[in-house]
VOPAGU-2260 file (C-alpha; in pm, 1 decimal, decimal comma):
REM VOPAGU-2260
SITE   aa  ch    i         X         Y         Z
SITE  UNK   A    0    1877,6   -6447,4     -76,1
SITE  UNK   A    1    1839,1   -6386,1    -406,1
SITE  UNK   A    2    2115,9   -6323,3    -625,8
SITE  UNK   A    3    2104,5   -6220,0    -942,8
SITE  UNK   A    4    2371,4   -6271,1   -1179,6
SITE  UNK   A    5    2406,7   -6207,0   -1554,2
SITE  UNK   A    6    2134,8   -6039,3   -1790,2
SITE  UNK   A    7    1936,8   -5954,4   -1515,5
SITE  UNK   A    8    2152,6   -5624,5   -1367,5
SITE  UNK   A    9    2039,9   -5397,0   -1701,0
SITE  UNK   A   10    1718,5   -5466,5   -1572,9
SITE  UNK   A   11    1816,0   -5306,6   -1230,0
SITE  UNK   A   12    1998,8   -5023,7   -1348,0
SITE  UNK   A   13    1737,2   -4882,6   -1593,8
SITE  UNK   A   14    1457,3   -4932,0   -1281,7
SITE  UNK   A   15    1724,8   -4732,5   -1036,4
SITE  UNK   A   16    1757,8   -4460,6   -1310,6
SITE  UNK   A   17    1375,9   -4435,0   -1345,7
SITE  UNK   A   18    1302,5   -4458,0    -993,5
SITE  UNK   A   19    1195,4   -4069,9   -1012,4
SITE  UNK   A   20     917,2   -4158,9   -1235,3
SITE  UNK   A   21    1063,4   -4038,8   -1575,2
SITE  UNK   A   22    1129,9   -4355,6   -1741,0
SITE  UNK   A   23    1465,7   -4425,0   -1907,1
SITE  UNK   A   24    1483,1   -4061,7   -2063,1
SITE  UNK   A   25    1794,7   -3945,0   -1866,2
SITE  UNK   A   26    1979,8   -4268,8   -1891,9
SITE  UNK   A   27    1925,0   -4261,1   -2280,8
SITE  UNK   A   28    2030,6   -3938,3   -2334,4
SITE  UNK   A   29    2319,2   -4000,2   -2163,6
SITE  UNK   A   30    2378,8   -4321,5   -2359,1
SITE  UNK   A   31    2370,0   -4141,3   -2674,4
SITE  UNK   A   32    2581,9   -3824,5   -2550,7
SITE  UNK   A   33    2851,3   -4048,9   -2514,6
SITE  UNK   A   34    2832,9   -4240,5   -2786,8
SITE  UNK   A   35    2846,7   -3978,3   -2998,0
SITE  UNK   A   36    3108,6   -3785,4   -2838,5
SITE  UNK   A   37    3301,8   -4120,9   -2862,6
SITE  UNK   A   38    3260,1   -4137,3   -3186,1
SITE  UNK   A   39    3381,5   -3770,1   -3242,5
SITE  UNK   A   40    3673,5   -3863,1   -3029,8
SITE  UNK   A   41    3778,9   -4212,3   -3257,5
SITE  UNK   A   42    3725,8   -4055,5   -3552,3
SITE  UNK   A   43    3978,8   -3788,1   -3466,8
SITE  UNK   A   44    4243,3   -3984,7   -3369,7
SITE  UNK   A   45    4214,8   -4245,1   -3676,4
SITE  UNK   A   46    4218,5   -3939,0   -3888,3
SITE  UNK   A   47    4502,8   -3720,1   -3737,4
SITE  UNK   A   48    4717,2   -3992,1   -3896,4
SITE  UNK   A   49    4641,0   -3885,8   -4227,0
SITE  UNK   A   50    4762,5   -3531,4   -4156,7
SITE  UNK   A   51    5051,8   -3477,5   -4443,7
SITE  UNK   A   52    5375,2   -3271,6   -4258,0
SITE  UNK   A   53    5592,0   -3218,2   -4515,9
């Protein structure tokens, strides 16, 4: 049995996302889509704070 533990699972889930043969396209795309949406998302709420209702 071999177990693998740590460091080792990125490893796994980039080969299961490329299984189809399209290398780690998808799964980077997706990466960035939310990482940039998350980004959208903080920056909106820090900056809602700011909103003067007087």
């Amino acid at each position: 049995m071999d177990h693998l533990i740590g460091a080792a699972w990125p490893d796994h889930v980039v080969s299961a996302a490329s299984s189809a043969g399209q290398g780690p396209g998808n799964l980077l795309r997706v990466v960035l889509i939310v990482g940039i949406v998350g980004a959208a998302l903080l920056g909106w709420f820090l900056l809602r704070g700011y909103k003067s209702d007087d």
